[in-house]
C-alpha positions in Angstrom: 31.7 -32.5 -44.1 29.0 -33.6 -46.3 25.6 -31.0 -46.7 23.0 -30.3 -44.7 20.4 -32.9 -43.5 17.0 -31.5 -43.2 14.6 -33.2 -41.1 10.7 -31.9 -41.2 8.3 -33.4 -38.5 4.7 -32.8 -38.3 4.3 -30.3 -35.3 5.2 -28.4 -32.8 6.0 -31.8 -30.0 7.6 -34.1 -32.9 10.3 -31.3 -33.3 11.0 -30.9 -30.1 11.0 -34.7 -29.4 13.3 -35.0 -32.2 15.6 -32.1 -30.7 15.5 -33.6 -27.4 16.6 -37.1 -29.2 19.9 -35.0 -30.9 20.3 -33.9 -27.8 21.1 -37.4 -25.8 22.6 -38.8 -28.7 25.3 -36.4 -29.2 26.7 -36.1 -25.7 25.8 -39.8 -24.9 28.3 -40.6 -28.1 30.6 -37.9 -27.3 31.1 -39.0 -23.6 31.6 -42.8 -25.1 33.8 -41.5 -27.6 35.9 -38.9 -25.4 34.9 -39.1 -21.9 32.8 -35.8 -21.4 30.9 -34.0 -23.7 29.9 -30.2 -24.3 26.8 -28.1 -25.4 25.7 -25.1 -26.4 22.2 -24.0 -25.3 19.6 -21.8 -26.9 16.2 -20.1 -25.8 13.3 -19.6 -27.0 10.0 -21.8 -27.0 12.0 -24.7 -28.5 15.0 -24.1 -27.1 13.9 -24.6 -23.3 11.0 -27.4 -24.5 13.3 -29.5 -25.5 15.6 -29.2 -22.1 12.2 -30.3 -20.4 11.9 -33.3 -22.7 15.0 -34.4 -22.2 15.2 -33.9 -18.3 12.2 -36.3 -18.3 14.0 -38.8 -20.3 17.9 -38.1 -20.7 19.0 -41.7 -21.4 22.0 -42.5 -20.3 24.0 -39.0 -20.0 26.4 -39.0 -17.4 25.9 -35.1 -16.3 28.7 -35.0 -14.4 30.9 -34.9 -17.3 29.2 -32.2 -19.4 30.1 -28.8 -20.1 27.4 -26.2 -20.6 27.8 -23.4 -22.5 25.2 -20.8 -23.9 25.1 -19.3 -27.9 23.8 -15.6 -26.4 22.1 -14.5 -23.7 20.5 -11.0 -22.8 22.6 -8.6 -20.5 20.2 -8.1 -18.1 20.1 -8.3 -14.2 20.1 -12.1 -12.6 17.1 -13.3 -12.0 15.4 -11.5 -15.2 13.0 -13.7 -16.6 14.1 -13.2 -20.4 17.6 -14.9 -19.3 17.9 -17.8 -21.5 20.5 -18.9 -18.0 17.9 -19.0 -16.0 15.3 -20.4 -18.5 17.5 -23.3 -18.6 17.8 -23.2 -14.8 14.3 -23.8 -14.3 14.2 -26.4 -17.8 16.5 -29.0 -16.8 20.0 -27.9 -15.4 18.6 -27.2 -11.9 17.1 -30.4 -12.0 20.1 -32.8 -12.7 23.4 -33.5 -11.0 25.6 -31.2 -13.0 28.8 -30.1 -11.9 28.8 -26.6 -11.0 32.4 -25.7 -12.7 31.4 -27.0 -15.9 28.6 -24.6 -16.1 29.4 -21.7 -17.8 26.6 -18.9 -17.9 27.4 -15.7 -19.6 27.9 -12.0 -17.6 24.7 -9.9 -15.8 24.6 -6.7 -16.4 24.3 -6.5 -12.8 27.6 -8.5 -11.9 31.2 -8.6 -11.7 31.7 -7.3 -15.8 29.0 -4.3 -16.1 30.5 -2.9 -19.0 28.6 -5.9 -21.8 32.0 -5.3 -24.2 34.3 -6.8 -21.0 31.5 -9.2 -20.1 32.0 -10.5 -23.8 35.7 -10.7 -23.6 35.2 -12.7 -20.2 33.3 -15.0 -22.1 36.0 -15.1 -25.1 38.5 -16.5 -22.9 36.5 -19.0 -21.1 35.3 -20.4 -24.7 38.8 -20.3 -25.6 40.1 -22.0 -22.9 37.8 -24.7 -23.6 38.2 -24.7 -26.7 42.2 -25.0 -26.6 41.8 -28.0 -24.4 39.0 -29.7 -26.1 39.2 -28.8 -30.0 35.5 -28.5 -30.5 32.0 -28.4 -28.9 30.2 -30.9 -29.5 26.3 -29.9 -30.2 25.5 -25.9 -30.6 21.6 -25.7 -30.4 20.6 -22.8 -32.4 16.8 -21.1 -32.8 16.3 -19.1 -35.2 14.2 -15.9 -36.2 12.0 -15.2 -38.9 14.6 -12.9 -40.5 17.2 -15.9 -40.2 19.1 -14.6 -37.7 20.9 -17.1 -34.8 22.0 -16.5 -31.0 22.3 -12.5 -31.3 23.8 -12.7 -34.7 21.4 -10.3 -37.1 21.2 -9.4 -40.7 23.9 -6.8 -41.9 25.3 -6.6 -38.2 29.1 -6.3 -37.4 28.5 -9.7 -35.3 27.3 -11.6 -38.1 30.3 -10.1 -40.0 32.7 -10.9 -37.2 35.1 -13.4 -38.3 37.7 -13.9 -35.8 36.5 -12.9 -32.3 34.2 -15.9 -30.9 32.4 -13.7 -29.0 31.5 -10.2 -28.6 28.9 -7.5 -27.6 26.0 -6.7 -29.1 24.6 -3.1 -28.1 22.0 -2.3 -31.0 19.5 -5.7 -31.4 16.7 -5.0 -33.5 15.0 -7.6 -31.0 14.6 -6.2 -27.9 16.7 -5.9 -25.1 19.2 -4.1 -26.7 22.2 -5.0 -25.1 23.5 -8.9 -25.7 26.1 -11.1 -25.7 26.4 -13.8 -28.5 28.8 -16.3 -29.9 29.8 -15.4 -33.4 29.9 -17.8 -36.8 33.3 -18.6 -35.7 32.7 -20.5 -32.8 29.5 -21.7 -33.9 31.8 -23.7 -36.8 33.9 -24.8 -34.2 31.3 -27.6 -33.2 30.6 -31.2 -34.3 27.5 -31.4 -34.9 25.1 -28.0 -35.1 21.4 -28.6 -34.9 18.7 -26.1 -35.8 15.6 -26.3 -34.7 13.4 -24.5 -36.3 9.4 -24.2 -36.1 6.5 -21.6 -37.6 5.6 -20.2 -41.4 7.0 -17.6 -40.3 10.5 -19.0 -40.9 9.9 -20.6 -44.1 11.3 -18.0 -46.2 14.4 -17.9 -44.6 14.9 -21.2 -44.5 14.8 -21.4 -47.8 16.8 -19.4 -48.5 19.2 -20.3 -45.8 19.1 -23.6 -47.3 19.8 -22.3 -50.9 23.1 -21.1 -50.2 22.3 -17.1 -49.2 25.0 -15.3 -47.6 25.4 -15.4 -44.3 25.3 -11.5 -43.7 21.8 -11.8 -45.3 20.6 -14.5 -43.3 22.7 -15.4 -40.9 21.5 -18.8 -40.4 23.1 -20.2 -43.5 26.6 -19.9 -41.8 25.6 -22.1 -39.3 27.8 -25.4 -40.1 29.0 -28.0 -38.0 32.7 -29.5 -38.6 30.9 -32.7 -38.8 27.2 -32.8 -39.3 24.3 -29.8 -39.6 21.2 -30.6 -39.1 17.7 -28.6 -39.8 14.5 -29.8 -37.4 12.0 -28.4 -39.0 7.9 -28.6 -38.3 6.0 -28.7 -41.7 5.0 -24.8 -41.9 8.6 -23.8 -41.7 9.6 -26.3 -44.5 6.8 -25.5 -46.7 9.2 -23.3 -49.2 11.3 -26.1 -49.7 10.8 -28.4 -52.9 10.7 -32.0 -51.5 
């Protein structure tokens, strides 16, 4: 896999536009290509804008042969508003014919796995299971915070240090709520094509250093790579740091 491409667009809409784009040209290819495709979802302002760009335009996806999976998500009651589920829910996936099996939310706190450590290992084997049969996602959409950190993977954690469970429980987030469930760096490197997308000055340092080679315990961003390409969508404030 070559390096990183970084792509910087001039605000707010033209990064998400260009996310959005990523977004129907990966799983379009991927369903030419192999017959169904997969992808992994983030929050956050970007996160769900871009889901709303693309149900409004999602070319020629074929939504009954996608799998949806989600990096993190908070373990909170259904129906909480900070679910990045049900943010999606209300974005696109409530909106379009998906089939129901191939949607793959993570646990409630509320649900059949109170306990987030079992919710995690639930999660674990249904990413494994896909995984087995299908080698790879295909696109892992990833935010990230202005400390670098991706899905519920923070600096100088024991997730970001994980290294061979593909996912686990976070009970201690510096962001609140407290209690999550992410993916790890493992699975995220077991995806084609990882896109960040990534807007604010108040990201530019870490994406400079992210994109200087840092170590991915200090910002856990920089150990975001795809098996085939990685992509940076950046708006001009977050780039700013970087020499061009």
């Amino acid at each position: 896999m070559t390096g990183p491409t970084v792509e910087v667009h001039s605000d707010t809409p033209a990064l998400v536009a260009a996310a959005a784009k990523h977004f129907v040209d990966v799983v379009t290819r991927a369903q030419t290509e192999r017959g169904s495709a997969s992808v992994v979802l983030t929050g956050g302002g970007t996160g769900i804008g871009l889901l709303e760009v693309v149900r409004k335009d999602p070319g020629g996806i074929d939504w009954s042969r996608l799998d949806v999976f989600w990096g993190d998500d908070r373990f909170v009651p259904q129906g909480d508003a900070e679910r990045n589920d049900d943010q999606a829910r209300q974005a696109l996936l409530d909106h379009v014919p998906l089939d129901p099996s191939r949607v793959h939310p993570m646990a409630t706190s509320d649900g059949e796995y109170p306990d987030p450590v079992e919710a995690a290992a639930e999660y674990s084997a249904t990413v494994r299971a896909y995984l087995a049969e299908h080698g790879s996602f295909d696109l892992h959409l990833l935010g990230m915070g202005g400390e670098g950190h991706v899905n519920s993977l923070f600096p100088h954690t024991d997730a970001v240090r994980e290294e061979h469970e593909l996912v686990v429980a976070v009970t201690n987030s510096p962001k609140p709520p407290p209690v999550r469930i992410t993916l790890t760096l493992p699975a995220v490197r077991r995806t084609r094509h990882v896109v960040l997308v990534v807007g604010g000055a108040a990201k530019a340092e870490a994406v400079a250093a992210a994109l200087s080679g840092a170590a991915a315990v200090d910002v856990p961003s920089a150990g975001a790579v795809g098996t085939e390409s990685t992509t940076w969508l950046l708006d001009e404030p977050a780039a700013a740091n970087l020499s061009r």
